[in-house]
Each structure stands twice: as C-alpha cells, then as structure tokens.
N, C-alpha and C positions, 0 to 999 in steps of 0.2 A: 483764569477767570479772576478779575479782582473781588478784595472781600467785599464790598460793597454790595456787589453784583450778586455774590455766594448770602451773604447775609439775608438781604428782600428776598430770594428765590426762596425760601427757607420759612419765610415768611408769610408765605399765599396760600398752604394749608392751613392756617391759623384764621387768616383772613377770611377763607371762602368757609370754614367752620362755624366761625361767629356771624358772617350771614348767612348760611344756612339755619342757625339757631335763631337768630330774628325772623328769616320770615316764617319758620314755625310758630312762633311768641304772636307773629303778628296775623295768620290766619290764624290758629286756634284759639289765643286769648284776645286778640284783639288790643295787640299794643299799639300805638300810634305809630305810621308811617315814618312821624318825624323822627319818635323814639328810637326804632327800628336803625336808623338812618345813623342816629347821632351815636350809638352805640357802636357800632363798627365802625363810626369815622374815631372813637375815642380807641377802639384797636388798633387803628394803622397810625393814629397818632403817638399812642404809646412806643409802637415799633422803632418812628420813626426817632422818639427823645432819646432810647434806650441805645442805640445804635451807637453812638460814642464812648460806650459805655462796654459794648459788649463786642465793640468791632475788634479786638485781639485774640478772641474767642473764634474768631472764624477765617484768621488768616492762617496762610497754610506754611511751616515750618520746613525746614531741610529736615532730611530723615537720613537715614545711612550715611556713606561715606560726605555725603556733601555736607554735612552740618561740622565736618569737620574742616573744610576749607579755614586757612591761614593760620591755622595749629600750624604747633613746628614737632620736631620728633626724630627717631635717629632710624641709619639705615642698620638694618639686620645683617644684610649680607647685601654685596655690590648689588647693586641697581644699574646692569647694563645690557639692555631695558628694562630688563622688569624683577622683579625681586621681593620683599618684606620690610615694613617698616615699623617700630613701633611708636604710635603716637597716641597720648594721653592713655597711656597703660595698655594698650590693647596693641597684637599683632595684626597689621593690614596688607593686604596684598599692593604694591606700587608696580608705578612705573614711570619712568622718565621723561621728560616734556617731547616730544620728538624732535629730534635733533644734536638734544643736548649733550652731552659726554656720559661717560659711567659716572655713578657717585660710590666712593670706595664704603664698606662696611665701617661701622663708626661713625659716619659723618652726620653732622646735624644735615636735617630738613623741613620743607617748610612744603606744605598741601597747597596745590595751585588749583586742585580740582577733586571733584569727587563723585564717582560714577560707578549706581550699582552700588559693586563689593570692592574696587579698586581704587586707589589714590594714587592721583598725578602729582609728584612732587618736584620740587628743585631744589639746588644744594646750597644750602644758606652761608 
C-alpha cells in the first residue's frame, strides 16, 4: 500500500469524528450550516498541508533480516548452502545465492537479500 494511500486511510476517523461533532453543534446549538461546513473542511484541510510533513511517519521500513540488505560481513563457518554469518555484530543464519559455489569460513560477504530469519549472501 503506498504511504500516501496509508496516511488519508488513517485519516477518515478523524474526519467523520469532526462531522459527527458538527452536526451535533449544529442540531443542538444551532451552529450555521455554513459553519458546520467550513469547520471540517479546515480538518481535511489541515490533513492535507500536514501530510509532507508527517509522510515519513507512515512509510513502512524493513524490519528483520531485510534491513540489512547490502551490509557486508564475514562467513562463520562454509556457507555450502547454508551456514552463519556475522553481520554488523550480530550472528545470522545464511545462505548462498542458488547456484553459486561454497564460500569458505573467513570470507568477507555481502547480503543480496533478506527473508524472515535468514540472509542470502554473496562472496565479495
């Protein structure tokens, strides 16, 4: 879903709250129609200036193994397929692009992907 899309969805309980609170205002006390009107058009207005503003707020970030893509990092032990690797202090579970050779223990690498708990690496 783009933030954009995430951001106004997010946005239409606020919206339909501040008209619900106008046309209370406007049966019970008797606010003007127009008032009623211009009030919740100064909500969605606001929404809308605020939104360049607060659109990094709603974008959605890698999380686990994927926020580490294009880190590099060393292998543990051969990676042939699959094996340990530590990257930015931490031990990861890996494994190998399919295809690709073993990478010997020692070797630098470099995260081509990141899925789950496991990292797809290659040998730098």
């Amino acid at each position: 879903m783009r933030t954009v899309t995430r951001y106004y969805l997010f946005q239409i309980p606020g919206w339909l709250l501040a008209g619900a609170l106008v046309t209370v205002l406007h049966a019970w006390l008797g606010l003007p129609m127009w008032a009623a009107l211009a009030i919740v058009g100064v909500v969605v207005v606001k929404d809308v200036v605020c939104y360049p503003f607060l659109r990094k707020a709603y974008q959605l970030e890698a999380a686990g193994a994927a926020q580490l893509v294009g880190l590099r990092g060393v292998a543990r032990d051969t990676l042939d397929p699959a094996g340990y690797v530590y990257v930015n202090g931490e031990l990861w579970r890996a494994r190998t692009e399919p295809g690709a050779p073993a990478i010997p223990a020692g070797a630098e690498v470099r995260v081509v992907q990141g899925q789950r708990m496991t990292l797809t690496v290659a040998k730098e």
